[in-house]
C-alpha positions as a Python dict, from the first residue, in 0.01 Angstrom:
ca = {
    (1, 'X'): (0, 0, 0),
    (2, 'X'): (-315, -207, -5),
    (3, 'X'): (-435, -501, -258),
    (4, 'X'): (-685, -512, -493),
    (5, 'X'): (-934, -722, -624),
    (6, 'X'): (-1005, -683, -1051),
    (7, 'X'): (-1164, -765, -1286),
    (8, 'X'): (-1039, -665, -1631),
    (9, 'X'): (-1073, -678, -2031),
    (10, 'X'): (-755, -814, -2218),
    (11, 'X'): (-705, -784, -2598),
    (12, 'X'): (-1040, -598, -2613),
    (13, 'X'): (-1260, -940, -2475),
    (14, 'X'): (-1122, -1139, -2304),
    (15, 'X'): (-1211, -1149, -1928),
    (16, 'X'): (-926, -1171, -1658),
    (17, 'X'): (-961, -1191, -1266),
    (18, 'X'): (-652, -1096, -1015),
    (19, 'X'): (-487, -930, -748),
    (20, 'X'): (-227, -618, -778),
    (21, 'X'): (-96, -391, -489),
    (22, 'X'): (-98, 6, -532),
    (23, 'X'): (-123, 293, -255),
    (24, 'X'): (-488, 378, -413),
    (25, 'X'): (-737, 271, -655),
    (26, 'X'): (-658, 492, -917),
    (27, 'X'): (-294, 414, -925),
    (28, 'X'): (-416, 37, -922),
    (29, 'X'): (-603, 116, -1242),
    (30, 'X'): (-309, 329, -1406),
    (31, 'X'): (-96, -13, -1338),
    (32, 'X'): (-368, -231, -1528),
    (33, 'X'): (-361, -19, -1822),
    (34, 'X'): (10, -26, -1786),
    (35, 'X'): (-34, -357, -1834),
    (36, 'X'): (-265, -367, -2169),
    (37, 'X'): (-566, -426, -1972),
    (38, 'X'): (-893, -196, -1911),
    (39, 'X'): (-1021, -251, -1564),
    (40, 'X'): (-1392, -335, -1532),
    (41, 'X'): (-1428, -386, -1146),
    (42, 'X'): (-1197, -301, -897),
    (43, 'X'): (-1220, -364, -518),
    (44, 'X'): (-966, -334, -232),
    (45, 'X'): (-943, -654, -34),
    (46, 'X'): (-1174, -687, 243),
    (47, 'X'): (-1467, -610, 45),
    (48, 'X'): (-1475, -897, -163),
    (49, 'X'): (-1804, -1085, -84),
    (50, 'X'): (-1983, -721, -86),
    (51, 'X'): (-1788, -662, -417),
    (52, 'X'): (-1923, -1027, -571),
    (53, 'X'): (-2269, -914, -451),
    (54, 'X'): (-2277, -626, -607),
    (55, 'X'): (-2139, -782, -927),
    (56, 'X'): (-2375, -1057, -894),
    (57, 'X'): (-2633, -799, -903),
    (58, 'X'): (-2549, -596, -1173),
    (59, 'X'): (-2529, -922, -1393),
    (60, 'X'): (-2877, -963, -1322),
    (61, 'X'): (-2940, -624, -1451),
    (62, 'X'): (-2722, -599, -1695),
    (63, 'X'): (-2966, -509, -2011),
    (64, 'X'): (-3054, -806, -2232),
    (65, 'X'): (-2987, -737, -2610),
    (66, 'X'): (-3279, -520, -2742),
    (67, 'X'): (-3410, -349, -3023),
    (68, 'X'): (-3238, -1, -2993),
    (69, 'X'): (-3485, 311, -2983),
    (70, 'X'): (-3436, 693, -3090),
    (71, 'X'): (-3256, 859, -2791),
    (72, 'X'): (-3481, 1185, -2620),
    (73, 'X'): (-3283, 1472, -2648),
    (74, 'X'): (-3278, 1443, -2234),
    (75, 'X'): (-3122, 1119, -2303),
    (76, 'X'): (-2837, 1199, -2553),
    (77, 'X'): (-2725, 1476, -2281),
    (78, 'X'): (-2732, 1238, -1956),
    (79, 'X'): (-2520, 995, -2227),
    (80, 'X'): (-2267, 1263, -2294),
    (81, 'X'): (-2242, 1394, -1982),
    (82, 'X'): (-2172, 1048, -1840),
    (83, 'X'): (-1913, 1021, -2114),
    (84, 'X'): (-1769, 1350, -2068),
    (85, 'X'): (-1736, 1282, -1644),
    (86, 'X'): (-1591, 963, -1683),
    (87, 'X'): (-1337, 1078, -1982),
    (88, 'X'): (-1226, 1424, -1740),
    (89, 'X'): (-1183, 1064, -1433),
    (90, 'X'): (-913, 916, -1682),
    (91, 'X'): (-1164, 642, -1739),
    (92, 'X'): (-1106, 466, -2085),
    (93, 'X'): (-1369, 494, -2311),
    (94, 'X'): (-1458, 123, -2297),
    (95, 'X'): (-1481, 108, -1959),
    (96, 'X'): (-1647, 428, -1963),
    (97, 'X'): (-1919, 241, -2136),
    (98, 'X'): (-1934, -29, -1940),
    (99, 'X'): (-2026, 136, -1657),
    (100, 'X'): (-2303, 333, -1867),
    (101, 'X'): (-2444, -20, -2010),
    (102, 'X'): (-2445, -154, -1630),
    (103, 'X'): (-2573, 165, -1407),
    (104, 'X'): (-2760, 395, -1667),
    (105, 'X'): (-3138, 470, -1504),
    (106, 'X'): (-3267, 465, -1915),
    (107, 'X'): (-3337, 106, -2074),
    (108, 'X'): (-3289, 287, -2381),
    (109, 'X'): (-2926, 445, -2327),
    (110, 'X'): (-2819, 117, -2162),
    (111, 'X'): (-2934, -37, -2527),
    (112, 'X'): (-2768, 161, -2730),
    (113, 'X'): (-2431, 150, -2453),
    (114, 'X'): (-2417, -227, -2523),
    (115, 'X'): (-2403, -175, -2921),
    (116, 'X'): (-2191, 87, -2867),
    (117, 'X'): (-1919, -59, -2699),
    (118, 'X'): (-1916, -366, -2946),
    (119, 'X'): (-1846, -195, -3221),
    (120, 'X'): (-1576, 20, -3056),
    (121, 'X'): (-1428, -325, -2924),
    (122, 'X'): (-1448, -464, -3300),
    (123, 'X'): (-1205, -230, -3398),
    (124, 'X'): (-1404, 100, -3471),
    (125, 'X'): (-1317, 425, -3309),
    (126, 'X'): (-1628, 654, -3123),
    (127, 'X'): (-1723, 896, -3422),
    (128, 'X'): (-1797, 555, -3662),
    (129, 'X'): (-1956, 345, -3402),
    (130, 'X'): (-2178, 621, -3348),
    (131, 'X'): (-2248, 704, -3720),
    (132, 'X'): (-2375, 350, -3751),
    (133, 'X'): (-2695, 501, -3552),
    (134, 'X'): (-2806, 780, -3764),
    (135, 'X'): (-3136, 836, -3624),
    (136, 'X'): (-2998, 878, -3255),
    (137, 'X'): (-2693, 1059, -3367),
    (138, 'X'): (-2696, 1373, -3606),
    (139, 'X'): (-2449, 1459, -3853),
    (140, 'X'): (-2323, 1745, -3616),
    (141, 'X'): (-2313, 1527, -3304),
    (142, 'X'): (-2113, 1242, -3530),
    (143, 'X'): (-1908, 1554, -3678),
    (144, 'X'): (-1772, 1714, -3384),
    (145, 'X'): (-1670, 1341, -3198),
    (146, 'X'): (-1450, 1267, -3523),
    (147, 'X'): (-1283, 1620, -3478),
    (148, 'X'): (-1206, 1510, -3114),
    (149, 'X'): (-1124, 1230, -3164),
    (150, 'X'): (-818, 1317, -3483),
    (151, 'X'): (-745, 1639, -3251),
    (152, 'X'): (-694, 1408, -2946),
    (153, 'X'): (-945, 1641, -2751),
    (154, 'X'): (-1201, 1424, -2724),
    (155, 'X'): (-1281, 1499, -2345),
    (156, 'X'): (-1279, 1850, -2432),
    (157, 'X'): (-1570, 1801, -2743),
    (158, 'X'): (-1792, 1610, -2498),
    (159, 'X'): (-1760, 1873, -2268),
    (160, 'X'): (-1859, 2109, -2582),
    (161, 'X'): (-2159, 1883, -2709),
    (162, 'X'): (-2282, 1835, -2371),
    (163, 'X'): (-2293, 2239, -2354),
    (164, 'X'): (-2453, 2267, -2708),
    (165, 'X'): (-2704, 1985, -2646),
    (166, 'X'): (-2766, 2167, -2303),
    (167, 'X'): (-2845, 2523, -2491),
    (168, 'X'): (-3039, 2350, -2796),
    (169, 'X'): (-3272, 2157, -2517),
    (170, 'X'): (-3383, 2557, -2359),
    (171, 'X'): (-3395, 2674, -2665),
    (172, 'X'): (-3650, 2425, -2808),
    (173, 'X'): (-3850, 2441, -2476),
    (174, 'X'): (-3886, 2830, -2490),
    (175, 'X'): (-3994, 2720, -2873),
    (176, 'X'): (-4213, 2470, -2737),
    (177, 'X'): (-4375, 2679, -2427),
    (178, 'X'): (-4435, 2969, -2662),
    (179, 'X'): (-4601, 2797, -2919),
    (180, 'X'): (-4774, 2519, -2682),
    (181, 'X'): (-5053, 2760, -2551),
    (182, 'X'): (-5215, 2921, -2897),
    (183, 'X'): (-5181, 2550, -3036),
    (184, 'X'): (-5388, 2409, -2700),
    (185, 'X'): (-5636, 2690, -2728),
    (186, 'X'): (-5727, 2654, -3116),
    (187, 'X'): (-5772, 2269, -3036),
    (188, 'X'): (-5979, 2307, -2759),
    (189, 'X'): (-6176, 2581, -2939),
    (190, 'X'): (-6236, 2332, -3200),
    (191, 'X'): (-6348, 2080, -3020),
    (192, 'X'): (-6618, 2310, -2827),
    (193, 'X'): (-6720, 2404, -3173),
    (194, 'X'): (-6744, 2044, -3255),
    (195, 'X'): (-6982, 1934, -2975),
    (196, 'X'): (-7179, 2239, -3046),
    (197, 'X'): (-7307, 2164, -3349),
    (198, 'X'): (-7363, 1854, -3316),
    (199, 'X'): (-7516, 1866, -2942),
    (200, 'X'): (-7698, 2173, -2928),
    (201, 'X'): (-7825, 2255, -3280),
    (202, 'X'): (-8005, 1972, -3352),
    (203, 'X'): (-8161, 2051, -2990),
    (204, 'X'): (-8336, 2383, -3162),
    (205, 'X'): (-8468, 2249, -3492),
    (206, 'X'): (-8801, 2157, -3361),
    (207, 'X'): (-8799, 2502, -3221),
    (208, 'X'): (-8701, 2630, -3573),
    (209, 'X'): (-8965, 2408, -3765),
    (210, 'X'): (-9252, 2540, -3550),
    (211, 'X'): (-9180, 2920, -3616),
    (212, 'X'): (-9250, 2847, -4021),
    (213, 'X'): (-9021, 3121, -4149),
    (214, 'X'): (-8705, 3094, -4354),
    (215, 'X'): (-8397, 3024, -4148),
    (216, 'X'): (-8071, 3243, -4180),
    (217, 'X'): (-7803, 3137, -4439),
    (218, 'X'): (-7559, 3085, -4109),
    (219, 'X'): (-7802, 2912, -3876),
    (220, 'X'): (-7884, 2656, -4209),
    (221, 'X'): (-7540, 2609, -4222),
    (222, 'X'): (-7460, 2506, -3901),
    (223, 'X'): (-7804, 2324, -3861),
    (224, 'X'): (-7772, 2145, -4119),
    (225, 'X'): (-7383, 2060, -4007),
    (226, 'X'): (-7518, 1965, -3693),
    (227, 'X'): (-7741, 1717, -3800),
    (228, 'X'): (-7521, 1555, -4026),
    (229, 'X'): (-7260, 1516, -3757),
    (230, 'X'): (-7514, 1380, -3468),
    (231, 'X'): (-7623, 1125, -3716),
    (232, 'X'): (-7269, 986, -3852),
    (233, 'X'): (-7097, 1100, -3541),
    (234, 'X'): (-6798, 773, -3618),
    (235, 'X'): (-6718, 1051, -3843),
    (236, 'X'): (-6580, 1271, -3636),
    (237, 'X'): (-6241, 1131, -3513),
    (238, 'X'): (-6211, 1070, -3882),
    (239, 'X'): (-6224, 1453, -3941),
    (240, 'X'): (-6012, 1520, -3643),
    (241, 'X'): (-5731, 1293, -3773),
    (242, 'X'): (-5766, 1386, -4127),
    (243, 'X'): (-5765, 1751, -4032),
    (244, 'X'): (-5427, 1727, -3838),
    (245, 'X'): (-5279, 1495, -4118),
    (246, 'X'): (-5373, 1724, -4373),
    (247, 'X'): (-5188, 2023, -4148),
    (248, 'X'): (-4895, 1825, -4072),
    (249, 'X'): (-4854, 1727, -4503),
    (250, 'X'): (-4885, 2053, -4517),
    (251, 'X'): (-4606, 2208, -4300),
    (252, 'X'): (-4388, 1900, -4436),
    (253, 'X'): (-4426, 1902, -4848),
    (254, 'X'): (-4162, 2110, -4962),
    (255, 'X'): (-4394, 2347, -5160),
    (256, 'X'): (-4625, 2449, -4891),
    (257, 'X'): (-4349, 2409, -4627),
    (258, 'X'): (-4129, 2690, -4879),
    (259, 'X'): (-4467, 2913, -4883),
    (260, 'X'): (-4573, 2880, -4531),
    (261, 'X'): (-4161, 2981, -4424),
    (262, 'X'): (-4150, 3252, -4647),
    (263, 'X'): (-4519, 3377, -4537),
    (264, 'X'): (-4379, 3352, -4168),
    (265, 'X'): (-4074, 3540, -4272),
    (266, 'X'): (-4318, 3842, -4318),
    (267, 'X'): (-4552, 3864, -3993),
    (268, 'X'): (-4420, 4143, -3801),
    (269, 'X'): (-4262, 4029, -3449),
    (270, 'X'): (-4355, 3644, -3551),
    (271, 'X'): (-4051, 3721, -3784),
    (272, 'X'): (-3824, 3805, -3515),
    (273, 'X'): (-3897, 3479, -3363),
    (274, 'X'): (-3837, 3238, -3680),
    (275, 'X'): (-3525, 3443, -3768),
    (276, 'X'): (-3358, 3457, -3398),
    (277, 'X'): (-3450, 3109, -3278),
    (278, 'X'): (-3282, 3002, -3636),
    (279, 'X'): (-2956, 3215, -3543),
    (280, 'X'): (-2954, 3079, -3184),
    (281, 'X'): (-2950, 2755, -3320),
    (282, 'X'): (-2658, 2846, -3589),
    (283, 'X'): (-2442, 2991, -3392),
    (284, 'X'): (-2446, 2780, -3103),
    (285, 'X'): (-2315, 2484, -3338),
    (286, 'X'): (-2125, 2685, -3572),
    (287, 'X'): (-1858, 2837, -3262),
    (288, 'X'): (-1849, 2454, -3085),
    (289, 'X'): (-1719, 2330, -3420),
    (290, 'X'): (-1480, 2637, -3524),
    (291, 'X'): (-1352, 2602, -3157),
    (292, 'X'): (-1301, 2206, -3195),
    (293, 'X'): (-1098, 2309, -3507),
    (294, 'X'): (-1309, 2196, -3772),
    (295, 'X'): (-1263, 2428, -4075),
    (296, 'X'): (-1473, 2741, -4123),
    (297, 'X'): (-1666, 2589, -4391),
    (298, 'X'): (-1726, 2260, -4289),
    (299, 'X'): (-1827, 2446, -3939),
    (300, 'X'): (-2087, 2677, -4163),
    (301, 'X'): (-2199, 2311, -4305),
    (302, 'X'): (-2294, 2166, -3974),
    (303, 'X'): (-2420, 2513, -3822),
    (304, 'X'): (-2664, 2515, -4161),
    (305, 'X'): (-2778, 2176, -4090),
    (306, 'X'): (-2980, 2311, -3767),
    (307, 'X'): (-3186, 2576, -4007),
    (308, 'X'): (-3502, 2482, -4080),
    (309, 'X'): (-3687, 2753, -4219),
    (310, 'X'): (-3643, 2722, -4602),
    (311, 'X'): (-3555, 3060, -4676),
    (312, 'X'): (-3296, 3115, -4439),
    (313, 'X'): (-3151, 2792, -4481),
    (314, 'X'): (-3061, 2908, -4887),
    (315, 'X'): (-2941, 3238, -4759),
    (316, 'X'): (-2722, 3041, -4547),
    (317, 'X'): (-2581, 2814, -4836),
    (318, 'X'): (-2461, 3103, -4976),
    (319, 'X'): (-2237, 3209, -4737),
    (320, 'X'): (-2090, 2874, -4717),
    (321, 'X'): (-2025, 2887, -5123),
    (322, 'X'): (-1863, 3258, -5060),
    (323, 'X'): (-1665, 3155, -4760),
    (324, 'X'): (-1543, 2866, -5015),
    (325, 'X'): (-1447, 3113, -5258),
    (326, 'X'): (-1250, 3327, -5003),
    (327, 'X'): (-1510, 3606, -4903),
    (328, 'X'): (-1485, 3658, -4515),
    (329, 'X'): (-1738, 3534, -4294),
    (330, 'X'): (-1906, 3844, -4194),
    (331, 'X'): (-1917, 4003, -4539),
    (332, 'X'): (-2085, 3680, -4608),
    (333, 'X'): (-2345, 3694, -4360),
    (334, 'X'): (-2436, 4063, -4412),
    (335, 'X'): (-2487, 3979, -4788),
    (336, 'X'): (-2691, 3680, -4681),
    (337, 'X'): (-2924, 3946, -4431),
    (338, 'X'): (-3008, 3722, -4207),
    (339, 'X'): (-2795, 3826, -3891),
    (340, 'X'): (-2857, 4144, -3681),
    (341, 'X'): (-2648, 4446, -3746),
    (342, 'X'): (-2428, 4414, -3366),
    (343, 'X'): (-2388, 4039, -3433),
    (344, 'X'): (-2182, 4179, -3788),
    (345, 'X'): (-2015, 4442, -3586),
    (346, 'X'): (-1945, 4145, -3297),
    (347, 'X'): (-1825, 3883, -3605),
    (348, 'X'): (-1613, 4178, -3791),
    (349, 'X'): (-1411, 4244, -3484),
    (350, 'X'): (-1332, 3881, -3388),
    (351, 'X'): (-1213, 3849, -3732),
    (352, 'X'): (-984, 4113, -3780),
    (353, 'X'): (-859, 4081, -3366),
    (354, 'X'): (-786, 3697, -3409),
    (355, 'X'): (-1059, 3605, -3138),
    (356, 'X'): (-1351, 3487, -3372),
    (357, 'X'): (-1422, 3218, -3096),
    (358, 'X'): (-1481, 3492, -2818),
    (359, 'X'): (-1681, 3700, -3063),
    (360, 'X'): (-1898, 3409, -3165),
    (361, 'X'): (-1991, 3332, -2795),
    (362, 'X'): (-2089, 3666, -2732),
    (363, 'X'): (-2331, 3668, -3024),
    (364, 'X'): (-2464, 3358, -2916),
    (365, 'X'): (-2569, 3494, -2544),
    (366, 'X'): (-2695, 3874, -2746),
    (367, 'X'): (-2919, 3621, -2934),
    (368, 'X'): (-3040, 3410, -2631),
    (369, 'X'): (-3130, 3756, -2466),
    (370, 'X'): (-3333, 3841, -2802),
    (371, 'X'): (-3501, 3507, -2803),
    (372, 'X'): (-3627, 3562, -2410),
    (373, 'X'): (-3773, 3976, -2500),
    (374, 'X'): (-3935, 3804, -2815),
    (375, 'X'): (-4079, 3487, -2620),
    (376, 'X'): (-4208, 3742, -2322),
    (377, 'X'): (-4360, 3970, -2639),
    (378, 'X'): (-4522, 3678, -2829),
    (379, 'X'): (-4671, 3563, -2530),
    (380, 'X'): (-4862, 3889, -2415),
    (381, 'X'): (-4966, 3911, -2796),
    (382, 'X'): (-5131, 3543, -2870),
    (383, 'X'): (-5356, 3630, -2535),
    (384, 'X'): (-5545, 3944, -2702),
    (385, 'X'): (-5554, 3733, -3059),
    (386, 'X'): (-5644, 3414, -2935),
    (387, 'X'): (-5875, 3605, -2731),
    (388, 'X'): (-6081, 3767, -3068),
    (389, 'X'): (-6042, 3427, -3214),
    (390, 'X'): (-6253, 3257, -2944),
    (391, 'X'): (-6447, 3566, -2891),
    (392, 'X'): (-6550, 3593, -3311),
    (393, 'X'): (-6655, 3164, -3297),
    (394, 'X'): (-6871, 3231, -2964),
    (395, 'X'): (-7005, 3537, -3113),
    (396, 'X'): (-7089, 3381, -3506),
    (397, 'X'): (-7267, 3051, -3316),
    (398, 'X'): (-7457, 3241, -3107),
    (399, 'X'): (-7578, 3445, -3394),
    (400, 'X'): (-7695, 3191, -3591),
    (401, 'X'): (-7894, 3052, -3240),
    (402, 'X'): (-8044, 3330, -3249),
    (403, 'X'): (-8082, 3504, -3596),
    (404, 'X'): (-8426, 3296, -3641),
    (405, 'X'): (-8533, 3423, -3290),
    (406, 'X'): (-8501, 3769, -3369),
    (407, 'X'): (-8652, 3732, -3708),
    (408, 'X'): (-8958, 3601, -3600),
    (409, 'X'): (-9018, 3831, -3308),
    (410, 'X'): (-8933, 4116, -3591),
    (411, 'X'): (-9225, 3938, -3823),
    (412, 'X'): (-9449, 3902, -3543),
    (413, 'X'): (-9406, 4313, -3501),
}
């Protein structure tokens, strides 16, 4: 037997300071909560000055109140998985966050600990303090920590949000990786093209002036670009930003946005991509919530809210409104033609076996192994296409260089 030093929370907070005897520190924090109160610090005697020390300093770091700021998705998993590891300790929640507000490496998780915890400690359980940050917590996230919570399995629906938050990271950083290089390349083609004209064909008009003949369409075009651009060249981070504004109200106004998802819907092997990294997405979240025992349709609900792509996402809503109506879920999703034949088959068994759960996850890892072929494909075909894109603005600019060359060597002749 050995004595402790604590320091505890009483009737939620109030702060309490003692000594109790048990054989080992967690049977000295099982006897505190025994008591009604949630341990904060505990220390066996002997260490006492090196425990006030350290307390000392972790007052002086304890995070000030602050304005609370959206959580990186790196940041919501190094949350739950904090939550989840202290949870499988036997940890109570509040102290749980206690020891996230005082030790967390992020300012910002620390932040949002501290509000956290006062609302729980206010009377509110996990799932509503949480839906009190919208912006930091999604509807899914919020979801699945109320179905824990009411199922009593809430270490059990970290453990699952830590995994889906874990798979939905990869997944956007294969998005992210493919993508990244064609969208690098087009901007730094653009920019060449920028400096170009304004740079290097002003350079030739003199040239151009002294041969007295007509110039090209092209070259008058881009000469006369050029100039224009040299002389109001405060213009050009105008252009830049109202170029990139104009793409990004594009890809977000819900006409163009419809257009440009069905268009994408269409490419050959560009499909596959949309369609597959949509799916990954879907089923990831819809088999966490069917296994936390949220209802099939309310698990369709939160697996839809991950779509993005227009068109799929309607397909989608009508499965959930014929799973609502009693049609089975893989009837529903091969009416809806959005999954892959073997994920039916896959979906179809675990129905009529009883193990939709099992089914679901191996769907989810045929998908993941789709994704990675159609990443490895996309990436070997933007090299050849971004290749004749550069190639066909380096060819048309040197042409128009060099149009008024050849025609006045040809009218010399």
């Amino acid at each position: 037997m050995g004595t402790f030093n604590y320091e505890a929370l009483k009737n939620g907070n109030e702060r309490v300071n003692g000594n109790i005897e048990a054989g080992s520190e967690k049977e000295a924090r099982d006897l505190l909560r025994k008591q009604g109160l949630v341990p904060i610090k505990l220390h066996e005697k002997g260490t006492i000055i090196q425990a006030k020390k350290t307390s000392s300093s972790k007052k002086k770091k304890a995070p000030k109140k602050a304005e609370v700021k959206k959580l990186s998705m790196r940041e919501k998993i190094d949350f739950t998985n904090i939550l989840y590891t202290f949870s499988k300790s036997g940890i109570s929640l509040i102290e749980s966050l206690y020891f996230i507000e005082t030790n967390a490496e992020s300012k910002n998780i620390q932040n949002i600990t501290v509000e956290i915890r006062r609302q729980i400690l206010g009377g509110m359980g996990l799932s509503d303090a949480l839906a009190r940050f919208p912006k930091m917590f999604d509807e899914v996230y919020i979801g699945l920590v109320r179905a824990g919570e009411e199922s009593g399995e809430l270490e059990e629906t970290l453990y699952r949000l830590s995994y889906l938050l874990e798979k939905q990271d990869k997944l956007n950083s294969k998005v992210i990786s493919t993508l990244a290089y064609p969208v690098f390349v087009m901007a730094l083609a653009m920019i060449v093209t920028i400096l170009l004209l304004t740079f290097v064909f002003p350079a030739f008009k003199n040239m151009y002036d002294q041969l007295g003949s007509e110039l090209p369409i092209l070259t008058q075009i881009f000469m006369s670009t050029g100039i224009f651009l040299k002389a109001n060249w405060y213009l050009i981070p105008i252009i830049f930003l109202s170029v990139f504004g104009f793409i990004y109200f594009i890809f977000n106004w819900n006409v163009s946005k419809r257009f440009i998802d069905k268009v994408g819907l269409e490419i050959p092997v560009f499909e596959k991509f949309l369609r597959y990294t949509s799916i990954a997405n879907f089923i990831m979240v819809l088999r966490v919530a069917f296994e936390a025992g949220i209802p099939m349709v309310d698990s369709l609900m939160f697996a839809s809210l991950t779509i993005r792509n227009a068109v799929l996402k309607d397909a989608l809503r009508k499965v959930i409104i014929e799973v609502q109506y009693g049609t089975s879920l893989s009837v529903s999703l091969r009416n809806s033609k959005v999954f892959p034949g073997i994920v039916m088959c896959m979906i179809a068994t675990g129905e009529e076996a009883g193990s939709l759960t099992e089914m679901l996850r191996q769907g989810s890892e045929y998908i993941d192994d789709q994704v990675e072929r159609i990443v490895d494909l996309l990436s070997k075909l933007f090299e050849p296409f971004l290749f004749m894109i550069i190639g066909g603005i380096v060819l048309t600019l040197g042409l128009s260089l060099y149009l008024p060359l050849f025609q006045a060597y040809a009218n010399i002749g």
